[in-house]
N, C-alpha and C positions, 0 to 999 in steps of 0.2 A: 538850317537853310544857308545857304553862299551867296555872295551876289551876285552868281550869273542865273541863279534858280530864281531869288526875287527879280531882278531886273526883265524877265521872262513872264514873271505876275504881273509886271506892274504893266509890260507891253500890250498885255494882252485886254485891262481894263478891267474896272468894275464888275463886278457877279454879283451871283445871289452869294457868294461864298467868299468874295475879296471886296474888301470898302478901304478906302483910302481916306486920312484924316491929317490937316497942314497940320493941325495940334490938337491938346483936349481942350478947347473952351467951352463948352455945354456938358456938364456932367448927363444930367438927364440924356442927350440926346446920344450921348455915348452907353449910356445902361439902354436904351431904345434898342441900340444895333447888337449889344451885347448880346440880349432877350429875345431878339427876331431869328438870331445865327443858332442860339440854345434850342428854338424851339423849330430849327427848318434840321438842315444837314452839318449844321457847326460851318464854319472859317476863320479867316484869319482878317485882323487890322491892322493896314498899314498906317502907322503914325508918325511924319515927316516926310508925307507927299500931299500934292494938292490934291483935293476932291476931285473935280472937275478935268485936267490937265493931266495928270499922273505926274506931276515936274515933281522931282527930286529936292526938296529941300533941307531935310535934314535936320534932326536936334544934335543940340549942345549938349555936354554933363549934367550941367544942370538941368536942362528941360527933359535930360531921361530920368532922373532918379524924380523928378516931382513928378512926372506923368505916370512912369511905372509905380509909384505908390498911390498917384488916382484911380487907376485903372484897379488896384487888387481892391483899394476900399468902396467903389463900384460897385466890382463883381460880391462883394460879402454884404454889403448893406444897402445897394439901392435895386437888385435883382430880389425877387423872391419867387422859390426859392433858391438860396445863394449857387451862385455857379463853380466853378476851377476852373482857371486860367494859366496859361504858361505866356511865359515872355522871353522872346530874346531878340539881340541889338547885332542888326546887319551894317555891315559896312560897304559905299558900293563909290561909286565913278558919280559927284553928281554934278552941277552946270560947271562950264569952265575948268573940267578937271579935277574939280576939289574933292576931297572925302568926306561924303555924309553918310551919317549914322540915320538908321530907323528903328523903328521898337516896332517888333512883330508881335501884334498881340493872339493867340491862339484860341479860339473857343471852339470846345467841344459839341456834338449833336448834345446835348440835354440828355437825362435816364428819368428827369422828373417831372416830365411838363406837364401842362402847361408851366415856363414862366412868366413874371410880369414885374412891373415897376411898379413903385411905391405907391403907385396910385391905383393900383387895379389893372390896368392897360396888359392886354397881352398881344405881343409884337411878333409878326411874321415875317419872312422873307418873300418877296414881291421881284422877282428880276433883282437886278440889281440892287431897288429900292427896297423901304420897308413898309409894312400898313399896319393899322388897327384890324385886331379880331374881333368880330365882334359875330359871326355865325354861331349858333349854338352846335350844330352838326362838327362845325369846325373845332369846337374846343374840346365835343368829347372825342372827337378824331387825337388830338393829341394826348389826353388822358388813358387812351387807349392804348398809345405808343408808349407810354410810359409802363404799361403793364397792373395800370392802378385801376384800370375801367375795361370788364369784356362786356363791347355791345349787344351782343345776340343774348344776355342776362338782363337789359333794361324791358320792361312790361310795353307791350304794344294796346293806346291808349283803345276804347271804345271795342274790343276784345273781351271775351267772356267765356265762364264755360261751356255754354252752348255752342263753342267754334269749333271746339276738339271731337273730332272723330276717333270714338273709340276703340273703332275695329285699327288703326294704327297703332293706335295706345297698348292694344292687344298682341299684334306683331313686335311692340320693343319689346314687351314684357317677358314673350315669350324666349325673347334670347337670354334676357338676364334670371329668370325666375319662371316658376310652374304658375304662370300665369292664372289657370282654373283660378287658386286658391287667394285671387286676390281681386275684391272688389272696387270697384273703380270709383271712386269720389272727389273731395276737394282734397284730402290729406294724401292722397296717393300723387294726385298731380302736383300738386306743393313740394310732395318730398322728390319726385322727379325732373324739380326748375320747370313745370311746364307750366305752372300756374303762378302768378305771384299778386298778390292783392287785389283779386279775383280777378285777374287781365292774366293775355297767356306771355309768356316772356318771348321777344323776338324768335331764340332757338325751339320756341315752344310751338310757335307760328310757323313755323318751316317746315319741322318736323311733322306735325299730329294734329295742323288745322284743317279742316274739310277745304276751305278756300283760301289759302294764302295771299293769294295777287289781291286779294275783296281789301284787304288793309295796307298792302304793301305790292301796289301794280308792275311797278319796278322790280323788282329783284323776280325777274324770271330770266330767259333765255332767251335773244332775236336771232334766228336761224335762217341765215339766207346761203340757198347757193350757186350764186351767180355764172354768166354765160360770159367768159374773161377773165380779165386779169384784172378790171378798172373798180375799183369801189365806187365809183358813182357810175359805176355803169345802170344802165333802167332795165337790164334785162337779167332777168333769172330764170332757174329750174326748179328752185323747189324755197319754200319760204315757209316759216312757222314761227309765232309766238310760242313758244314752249313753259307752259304754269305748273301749277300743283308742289305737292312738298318736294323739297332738295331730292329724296328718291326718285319720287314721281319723274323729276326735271332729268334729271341722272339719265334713266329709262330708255326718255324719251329723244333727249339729245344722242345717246348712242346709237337707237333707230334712226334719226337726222342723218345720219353717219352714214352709217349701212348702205343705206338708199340710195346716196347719194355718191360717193366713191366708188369707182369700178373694183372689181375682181378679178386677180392675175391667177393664171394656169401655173405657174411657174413647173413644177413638175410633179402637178397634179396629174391624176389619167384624165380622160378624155370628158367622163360622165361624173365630175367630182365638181364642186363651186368653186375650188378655187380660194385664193386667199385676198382679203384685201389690201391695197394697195398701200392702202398706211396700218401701222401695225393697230390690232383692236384694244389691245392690252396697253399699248403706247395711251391712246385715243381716252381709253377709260380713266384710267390714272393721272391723265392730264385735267379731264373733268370733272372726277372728284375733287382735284386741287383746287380749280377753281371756282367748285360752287363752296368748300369747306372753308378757302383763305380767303377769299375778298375780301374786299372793305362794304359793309353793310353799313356804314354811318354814307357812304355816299347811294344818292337815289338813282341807281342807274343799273340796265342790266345786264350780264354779260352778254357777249356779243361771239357768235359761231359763224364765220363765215368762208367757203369754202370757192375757190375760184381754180380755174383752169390749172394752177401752175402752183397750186399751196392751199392750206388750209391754214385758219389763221383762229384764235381762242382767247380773247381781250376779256380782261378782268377789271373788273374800278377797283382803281388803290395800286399802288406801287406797294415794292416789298417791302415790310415794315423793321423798326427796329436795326437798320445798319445792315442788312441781310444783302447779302450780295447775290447775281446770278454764279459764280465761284461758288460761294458757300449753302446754295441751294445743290448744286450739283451735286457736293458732297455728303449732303445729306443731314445738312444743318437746318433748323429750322426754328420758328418762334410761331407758338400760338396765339392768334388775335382772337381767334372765336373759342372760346371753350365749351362753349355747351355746343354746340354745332360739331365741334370736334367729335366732341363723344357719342353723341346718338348717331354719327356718321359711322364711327367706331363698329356700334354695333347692329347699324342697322343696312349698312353697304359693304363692299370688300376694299376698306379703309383701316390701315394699320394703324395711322396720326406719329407714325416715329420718324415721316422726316426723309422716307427714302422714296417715295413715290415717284420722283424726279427721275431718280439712280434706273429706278425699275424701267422709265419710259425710256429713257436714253440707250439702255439696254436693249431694248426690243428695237427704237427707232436713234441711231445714233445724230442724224440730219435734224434734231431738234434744234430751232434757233429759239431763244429768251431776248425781249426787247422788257428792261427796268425805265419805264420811264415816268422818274419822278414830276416833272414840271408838268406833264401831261396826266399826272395821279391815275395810271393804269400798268397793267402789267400784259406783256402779249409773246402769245407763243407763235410762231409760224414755224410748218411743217410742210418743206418742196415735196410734191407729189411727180411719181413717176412720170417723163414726157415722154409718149409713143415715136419712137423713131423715125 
Protein backbone atom coordinates (compact mmCIF):
# COMPACT_ATOMS: atom_id res chain seq x y z
CA UNK A 1 0.00 0.00 0.00
CA UNK A 2 1.42 3.81 -0.79
CA UNK A 3 0.27 6.91 0.67
CA UNK A 4 -1.85 8.08 -1.67
CA UNK A 5 -3.82 4.50 -1.58
CA UNK A 6 -4.10 4.84 2.42
CA UNK A 7 -4.48 8.54 2.54
CA UNK A 8 -7.82 7.65 0.10
CA UNK A 9 -8.71 4.86 3.13
CA UNK A 10 -8.40 7.12 5.54
CA UNK A 11 -10.64 9.92 3.55
CA UNK A 12 -13.15 7.77 3.00
CA UNK A 13 -13.76 6.80 7.00
CA UNK A 14 -14.47 3.94 9.08
CA UNK A 15 -16.18 0.55 7.65
CA UNK A 16 -17.02 -2.60 8.56
CA UNK A 17 -13.49 -3.29 7.00
CA UNK A 18 -11.34 -0.02 8.01
CA UNK A 19 -10.99 0.99 11.99
CA UNK A 20 -8.67 3.44 12.77
CA UNK A 21 -6.59 3.33 16.23
CA UNK A 22 -4.41 6.72 17.81
CA UNK A 23 -2.49 3.60 19.57
CA UNK A 24 -2.73 0.07 21.22
CA UNK A 25 -3.88 0.87 24.72
CA UNK A 26 -6.59 -1.96 25.33
CA UNK A 27 -5.18 -5.06 24.25
CA UNK A 28 -8.49 -6.77 24.66
CA UNK A 29 -10.28 -4.29 22.87
CA UNK A 30 -7.83 -4.61 19.96
CA UNK A 31 -8.32 -8.89 19.86
CA UNK A 32 -12.22 -7.50 19.94
CA UNK A 33 -11.85 -5.81 16.37
CA UNK A 34 -9.27 -8.49 15.41
CA UNK A 35 -12.08 -11.31 15.97
CA UNK A 36 -15.22 -9.25 14.51
CA UNK A 37 -12.94 -8.48 10.85
CA UNK A 38 -11.84 -12.64 11.22
CA UNK A 39 -15.26 -13.59 11.58
CA UNK A 40 -17.09 -10.73 8.93
CA UNK A 41 -15.14 -10.11 5.47
CA UNK A 42 -11.51 -9.53 6.95
CA UNK A 43 -9.67 -5.57 6.97
CA UNK A 44 -7.37 -3.75 7.83
CA UNK A 45 -6.14 -1.34 11.17
CA UNK A 46 -5.03 1.65 10.88
CA UNK A 47 -2.65 2.31 13.89
CA UNK A 48 -1.43 6.10 14.15
CA UNK A 49 -4.70 7.79 13.25
CA UNK A 50 -7.45 9.17 15.48
CA UNK A 51 -10.59 6.90 15.86
CA UNK A 52 -13.01 9.54 15.58
CA UNK A 53 -11.23 12.37 13.13
CA UNK A 54 -9.18 10.25 10.87
CA UNK A 55 -6.09 13.05 11.76
CA UNK A 56 -3.02 11.64 10.89
CA UNK A 57 -0.65 11.14 13.80
CA UNK A 58 1.70 8.96 13.48
CA UNK A 59 4.13 6.48 15.37
CA UNK A 60 7.71 6.70 16.32
CA UNK A 61 10.31 3.70 16.10
CA UNK A 62 9.72 3.04 18.97
CA UNK A 63 5.94 2.94 19.27
CA UNK A 64 6.04 0.58 15.81
CA UNK A 65 8.40 -2.19 17.02
CA UNK A 66 6.29 -2.37 20.65
CA UNK A 67 2.84 -2.26 18.88
CA UNK A 68 3.78 -4.58 16.02
CA UNK A 69 4.86 -7.11 18.55
CA UNK A 70 1.54 -6.46 20.50
CA UNK A 71 -0.47 -6.82 17.65
CA UNK A 72 1.32 -10.63 16.62
CA UNK A 73 1.03 -11.66 20.42
CA UNK A 74 -2.81 -10.73 20.20
CA UNK A 75 -3.47 -12.26 17.16
CA UNK A 76 -1.53 -15.87 18.59
CA UNK A 77 -2.83 -15.92 22.26
CA UNK A 78 -5.74 -13.75 22.94
CA UNK A 79 -7.89 -14.73 19.50
CA UNK A 80 -8.95 -18.31 19.66
CA UNK A 81 -8.58 -19.79 17.28
CA UNK A 82 -5.31 -18.00 16.63
CA UNK A 83 -5.44 -15.75 13.44
CA UNK A 84 -2.34 -14.57 10.67
CA UNK A 85 -1.63 -11.27 10.33
CA UNK A 86 0.61 -9.23 8.01
CA UNK A 87 1.97 -5.77 8.88
CA UNK A 88 3.34 -3.04 7.11
CA UNK A 89 4.41 0.71 7.86
CA UNK A 90 3.10 3.62 5.52
CA UNK A 91 4.62 6.60 5.27
CA UNK A 92 2.37 9.67 4.30
CA UNK A 93 2.10 13.90 4.48
CA UNK A 94 0.70 14.18 8.22
CA UNK A 95 -0.39 17.85 10.06
CA UNK A 96 1.98 20.58 9.31
CA UNK A 97 3.78 18.68 6.55
CA UNK A 98 5.50 16.30 8.69
CA UNK A 99 6.17 12.64 7.93
CA UNK A 100 4.15 10.06 9.83
CA UNK A 101 4.42 6.64 9.82
CA UNK A 102 1.37 4.10 10.26
CA UNK A 103 1.34 0.32 10.84
CA UNK A 104 -1.13 -1.23 8.71
CA UNK A 105 -2.39 -4.07 10.34
CA UNK A 106 -4.05 -6.75 7.80
CA UNK A 107 -6.56 -9.36 8.78
CA UNK A 108 -7.86 -11.94 6.78
CA UNK A 109 -11.89 -13.22 6.29
CA UNK A 110 -11.26 -16.22 8.89
CA UNK A 111 -11.24 -20.21 7.18
CA UNK A 112 -12.12 -21.16 10.95
CA UNK A 113 -14.83 -19.40 12.58
CA UNK A 114 -16.40 -18.81 14.67
CA UNK A 115 -13.47 -16.85 16.48
CA UNK A 116 -13.47 -15.43 19.97
CA UNK A 117 -11.56 -14.05 22.90
CA UNK A 118 -10.29 -15.34 25.79
CA UNK A 119 -13.41 -15.23 27.30
CA UNK A 120 -15.78 -16.88 25.13
CA UNK A 121 -17.03 -13.64 23.38
CA UNK A 122 -17.60 -13.94 19.71
CA UNK A 123 -17.25 -10.57 17.73
CA UNK A 124 -18.88 -9.46 14.64
CA UNK A 125 -18.67 -6.78 12.28
CA UNK A 126 -21.75 -4.13 12.88
CA UNK A 127 -21.19 -1.20 10.21
CA UNK A 128 -18.43 0.32 11.14
CA UNK A 129 -18.78 -0.78 14.78
CA UNK A 130 -18.45 -4.22 16.39
CA UNK A 131 -21.19 -6.34 18.58
CA UNK A 132 -21.56 -9.36 20.61
CA UNK A 133 -22.85 -12.55 19.10
CA UNK A 134 -24.81 -14.04 20.75
CA UNK A 135 -27.76 -15.64 18.26
CA UNK A 136 -27.52 -19.35 18.04
CA UNK A 137 -28.73 -19.20 14.13
CA UNK A 138 -25.80 -16.80 13.92
CA UNK A 139 -23.04 -18.77 15.05
CA UNK A 140 -23.94 -21.84 13.26
CA UNK A 141 -24.15 -19.52 10.31
CA UNK A 142 -20.53 -19.01 10.77
CA UNK A 143 -19.40 -22.54 11.55
CA UNK A 144 -20.92 -23.14 8.33
CA UNK A 145 -18.64 -20.77 6.64
CA UNK A 146 -15.97 -22.41 7.90
CA UNK A 147 -16.87 -25.69 6.18
CA UNK A 148 -16.90 -27.52 9.75
CA UNK A 149 -21.04 -27.47 9.99
CA UNK A 150 -23.48 -28.34 6.80
CA UNK A 151 -27.06 -27.19 8.13
CA UNK A 152 -29.42 -29.02 6.04
CA UNK A 153 -27.50 -32.37 8.33
CA UNK A 154 -28.59 -30.92 11.77
CA UNK A 155 -32.08 -33.04 12.92
CA UNK A 156 -35.43 -30.93 12.60
CA UNK A 157 -36.61 -31.05 16.49
CA UNK A 158 -40.36 -32.50 16.91
CA UNK A 159 -39.96 -34.43 13.44
CA UNK A 160 -40.41 -38.22 13.32
CA UNK A 161 -40.76 -41.06 11.22
CA UNK A 162 -44.13 -40.74 10.69
CA UNK A 163 -43.26 -37.26 8.45
CA UNK A 164 -41.54 -39.26 5.63
CA UNK A 165 -43.55 -40.08 2.74
CA UNK A 166 -42.60 -43.00 1.24
CA UNK A 167 -43.58 -42.97 -2.01
CA UNK A 168 -40.60 -40.09 -2.28
CA UNK A 169 -38.44 -42.36 -0.55
CA UNK A 170 -39.40 -44.68 -3.34
CA UNK A 171 -38.72 -42.20 -6.27
CA UNK A 172 -34.73 -41.51 -4.79
CA UNK A 173 -34.29 -44.95 -4.56
CA UNK A 174 -35.37 -45.63 -7.57
CA UNK A 175 -32.49 -43.68 -9.20
CA UNK A 176 -29.75 -44.90 -7.21
CA UNK A 177 -30.93 -48.65 -6.67
CA UNK A 178 -33.82 -51.41 -7.74
CA UNK A 179 -35.62 -50.10 -5.27
CA UNK A 180 -38.38 -53.51 -5.25
CA UNK A 181 -35.59 -55.01 -3.37
CA UNK A 182 -35.24 -52.69 -0.56
CA UNK A 183 -37.40 -52.41 2.43
CA UNK A 184 -38.03 -49.11 3.89
CA UNK A 185 -37.30 -48.81 7.73
CA UNK A 186 -35.25 -46.90 10.30
CA UNK A 187 -31.83 -48.44 8.94
CA UNK A 188 -32.56 -47.40 5.36
CA UNK A 189 -33.43 -43.95 6.28
CA UNK A 190 -30.45 -43.64 8.71
CA UNK A 191 -28.19 -44.83 6.13
CA UNK A 192 -29.66 -42.13 3.60
CA UNK A 193 -29.08 -38.97 6.28
CA UNK A 194 -32.90 -38.80 6.26
CA UNK A 195 -33.25 -39.90 9.71
CA UNK A 196 -31.10 -39.17 12.48
CA UNK A 197 -31.91 -39.78 16.22
CA UNK A 198 -35.34 -40.64 15.22
CA UNK A 199 -35.87 -36.75 13.79
CA UNK A 200 -35.59 -36.39 10.01
CA UNK A 201 -32.53 -34.18 9.24
CA UNK A 202 -33.25 -30.77 7.72
CA UNK A 203 -32.22 -32.09 3.95
CA UNK A 204 -34.41 -35.00 5.12
CA UNK A 205 -37.33 -32.53 5.54
CA UNK A 206 -36.97 -31.00 2.18
CA UNK A 207 -36.70 -33.73 0.43
CA UNK A 208 -39.04 -36.89 1.61
CA UNK A 209 -41.45 -35.12 4.22
CA UNK A 210 -45.17 -35.35 3.33
CA UNK A 211 -45.34 -31.49 4.73
CA UNK A 212 -42.29 -29.52 5.06
CA UNK A 213 -43.72 -25.87 5.60
CA UNK A 214 -45.76 -27.91 8.99
CA UNK A 215 -41.90 -27.59 10.71
CA UNK A 216 -40.21 -25.02 8.69
CA UNK A 217 -43.07 -22.31 7.28
CA UNK A 218 -40.23 -20.30 5.96
CA UNK A 219 -38.21 -21.91 3.47
CA UNK A 220 -40.84 -22.14 0.72
CA UNK A 221 -41.34 -19.66 -2.26
CA UNK A 222 -43.50 -16.03 -2.30
CA UNK A 223 -44.55 -15.62 -5.85
CA UNK A 224 -45.77 -12.44 -6.95
CA UNK A 225 -46.33 -10.92 -10.29
CA UNK A 226 -47.02 -7.56 -10.00
CA UNK A 227 -48.80 -4.76 -12.41
CA UNK A 228 -45.25 -2.30 -12.70
CA UNK A 229 -42.22 -1.81 -12.01
CA UNK A 230 -42.74 -0.68 -8.09
CA UNK A 231 -42.30 -3.23 -5.36
CA UNK A 232 -44.59 -1.76 -3.12
CA UNK A 233 -46.82 -1.38 -5.66
CA UNK A 234 -50.64 -3.06 -4.24
CA UNK A 235 -51.42 -4.36 -7.49
CA UNK A 236 -50.68 -7.73 -8.96
CA UNK A 237 -51.49 -10.57 -11.57
CA UNK A 238 -50.79 -13.54 -10.11
CA UNK A 239 -49.58 -14.44 -6.33
CA UNK A 240 -48.64 -17.88 -4.75
CA UNK A 241 -47.18 -19.13 -1.57
CA UNK A 242 -45.40 -22.02 -3.35
CA UNK A 243 -44.65 -25.32 -0.40
CA UNK A 244 -43.82 -28.86 -0.53
CA UNK A 245 -40.37 -30.47 -0.96
CA UNK A 246 -37.38 -28.53 -2.83
CA UNK A 247 -38.84 -30.66 -6.12
CA UNK A 248 -42.33 -30.13 -5.47
CA UNK A 249 -41.26 -26.15 -5.01
CA UNK A 250 -38.86 -26.43 -8.25
CA UNK A 251 -42.36 -27.64 -10.13
CA UNK A 252 -44.19 -25.34 -9.13
CA UNK A 253 -42.13 -22.20 -9.41
CA UNK A 254 -41.48 -22.92 -13.00
CA UNK A 255 -45.25 -23.09 -13.67
CA UNK A 256 -45.24 -19.47 -11.83
CA UNK A 257 -43.08 -18.73 -14.73
CA UNK A 258 -44.80 -20.07 -17.58
CA UNK A 259 -47.94 -18.37 -16.72
CA UNK A 260 -46.87 -15.54 -16.21
CA UNK A 261 -44.25 -14.33 -18.94
CA UNK A 262 -45.58 -13.86 -22.43
CA UNK A 263 -44.54 -15.96 -25.42
CA UNK A 264 -42.64 -14.38 -28.51
CA UNK A 265 -43.36 -15.72 -32.36
CA UNK A 266 -40.11 -14.95 -33.07
CA UNK A 267 -39.91 -17.30 -36.16
CA UNK A 268 -42.18 -19.48 -35.20
CA UNK A 269 -45.22 -20.39 -37.93
CA UNK A 270 -48.28 -19.00 -37.31
CA UNK A 271 -49.91 -22.04 -35.18
CA UNK A 272 -46.74 -22.84 -33.04
CA UNK A 273 -46.47 -21.36 -29.04
CA UNK A 274 -43.92 -19.76 -29.39
CA UNK A 275 -41.00 -19.33 -27.23
CA UNK A 276 -40.79 -17.64 -23.89
CA UNK A 277 -39.59 -14.45 -23.46
CA UNK A 278 -36.97 -15.23 -20.87
CA UNK A 279 -34.99 -18.34 -21.69
CA UNK A 280 -36.75 -21.66 -19.66
CA UNK A 281 -33.50 -23.44 -19.23
CA UNK A 282 -31.89 -19.90 -18.13
CA UNK A 283 -35.23 -19.68 -15.43
CA UNK A 284 -34.67 -23.42 -14.26
CA UNK A 285 -31.01 -23.49 -13.57
CA UNK A 286 -31.34 -20.18 -11.84
CA UNK A 287 -34.05 -22.00 -9.46
CA UNK A 288 -32.47 -24.83 -8.67
CA UNK A 289 -29.38 -22.58 -7.49
CA UNK A 290 -31.36 -21.11 -5.37
CA UNK A 291 -33.49 -23.41 -3.59
CA UNK A 292 -30.02 -25.88 -3.46
CA UNK A 293 -27.52 -22.65 -2.20
CA UNK A 294 -29.29 -20.63 0.26
CA UNK A 295 -28.71 -20.13 3.57
CA UNK A 296 -31.17 -22.28 5.38
CA UNK A 297 -29.80 -21.13 8.90
CA UNK A 298 -31.81 -17.93 7.97
CA UNK A 299 -35.85 -18.06 8.38
CA UNK A 300 -36.93 -16.52 5.44
CA UNK A 301 -38.16 -17.48 2.05
CA UNK A 302 -37.08 -17.01 -1.18
CA UNK A 303 -38.72 -14.45 -3.06
CA UNK A 304 -39.96 -14.65 -7.18
CA UNK A 305 -40.95 -11.72 -8.29
CA UNK A 306 -41.83 -10.80 -11.69
CA UNK A 307 -42.77 -6.95 -12.75
CA UNK A 308 -43.30 -5.25 -16.15
CA UNK A 309 -39.73 -4.58 -17.02
CA UNK A 310 -37.52 -7.74 -15.07
CA UNK A 311 -37.83 -10.62 -13.16
CA UNK A 312 -36.10 -10.60 -10.06
CA UNK A 313 -34.95 -14.32 -7.78
CA UNK A 314 -33.82 -13.12 -4.16
CA UNK A 315 -32.07 -15.69 -1.99
CA UNK A 316 -31.33 -15.35 1.94
CA UNK A 317 -27.51 -15.47 2.49
CA UNK A 318 -25.07 -13.88 0.49
CA UNK A 319 -22.41 -15.98 -1.30
CA UNK A 320 -20.58 -17.81 1.14
CA UNK A 321 -16.92 -18.47 1.73
CA UNK A 322 -15.14 -15.38 -0.38
CA UNK A 323 -17.15 -16.54 -3.69
CA UNK A 324 -17.47 -13.86 -5.84
CA UNK A 325 -20.17 -12.89 -8.65
CA UNK A 326 -16.59 -13.23 -11.12
CA UNK A 327 -15.98 -16.66 -9.62
CA UNK A 328 -19.56 -17.85 -9.74
CA UNK A 329 -19.63 -17.02 -13.50
CA UNK A 330 -16.76 -19.17 -14.05
CA UNK A 331 -17.96 -21.90 -12.63
CA UNK A 332 -16.50 -21.83 -9.28
CA UNK A 333 -18.42 -22.89 -6.56
CA UNK A 334 -18.52 -23.90 -2.65
CA UNK A 335 -20.99 -26.32 -1.10
CA UNK A 336 -22.99 -25.05 1.99
CA UNK A 337 -25.66 -27.71 1.72
CA UNK A 338 -24.47 -31.10 1.16
CA UNK A 339 -27.22 -33.28 1.68
CA UNK A 340 -29.47 -30.87 -0.34
CA UNK A 341 -26.82 -30.91 -2.88
CA UNK A 342 -27.05 -34.52 -3.52
CA UNK A 343 -30.70 -35.61 -3.34
CA UNK A 344 -30.97 -32.46 -5.78
CA UNK A 345 -28.33 -34.40 -7.78
CA UNK A 346 -30.42 -37.05 -8.10
CA UNK A 347 -33.60 -36.28 -7.99
CA UNK A 348 -33.77 -32.92 -10.32
CA UNK A 349 -31.66 -32.01 -13.51
CA UNK A 350 -28.93 -30.66 -11.08
CA UNK A 351 -25.25 -31.46 -11.89
CA UNK A 352 -23.91 -29.65 -8.19
CA UNK A 353 -20.35 -29.00 -10.40
CA UNK A 354 -20.56 -25.34 -10.27
CA UNK A 355 -21.61 -24.48 -14.00
CA UNK A 356 -25.26 -23.76 -13.62
CA UNK A 357 -24.50 -20.17 -13.72
CA UNK A 358 -22.24 -20.65 -17.12
CA UNK A 359 -25.33 -22.75 -18.42
CA UNK A 360 -27.93 -19.71 -17.67
CA UNK A 361 -25.82 -17.06 -18.96
CA UNK A 362 -25.51 -18.99 -22.10
CA UNK A 363 -29.06 -19.33 -22.83
CA UNK A 364 -29.76 -15.67 -21.24
CA UNK A 365 -26.60 -13.53 -21.51
CA UNK A 366 -28.63 -10.09 -19.82
CA UNK A 367 -28.32 -11.91 -16.33
CA UNK A 368 -27.64 -9.25 -13.73
CA UNK A 369 -26.04 -10.82 -9.99
CA UNK A 370 -26.67 -8.40 -6.99
CA UNK A 371 -23.87 -10.02 -3.83
CA UNK A 372 -25.33 -8.28 -1.22
CA UNK A 373 -23.53 -8.94 1.84
CA UNK A 374 -24.88 -6.32 4.59
CA UNK A 375 -28.29 -7.09 3.34
CA UNK A 376 -27.33 -11.29 3.69
CA UNK A 377 -29.13 -12.06 0.35
CA UNK A 378 -28.17 -12.76 -2.92
CA UNK A 379 -30.49 -11.54 -6.08
CA UNK A 380 -30.75 -12.23 -9.66
CA UNK A 381 -32.59 -9.85 -11.98
CA UNK A 382 -33.45 -10.70 -15.57
CA UNK A 383 -34.63 -7.32 -18.07
CA UNK A 384 -37.56 -8.79 -19.90
CA UNK A 385 -38.27 -7.78 -23.44
CA UNK A 386 -40.10 -4.22 -23.86
CA UNK A 387 -42.87 -4.19 -26.71
CA UNK A 388 -41.92 -1.37 -28.99
Amino acid sequence: MNALELLEIIGSGETSKVQFKRTLDNQDSFAAEMIAMSNSKGGIILVGVEDKSGKIVGLDYTELQKIGNQVSTIANELVKPFIYITTEVVVVRGNNDIEARVLVVHVSEGTNKPYKDNNGTIWIKQGADKRRMTDNNEIIRLFQQSGSLSYDEMIVRSTSITDIDENKVREYLDKITDSDKVELNENVYRNLNILKDNSLSLGGLLFFAKEPQKYRPAFCIKAVSFVGNDLGGNLYRDSQDIVGTIPDMFNQAVSFFTRNLHYIQKDKNFNSVGDLEISKIALEELLQNALTHRDYTKNSPIRLFIFDNRVEIISPGALPNNLTIENIKLGNAVVRNNLVVSFSSKLMNYRGVGTGVARALKEQPNIEFENDVEGEQFKVVIPRPQKP
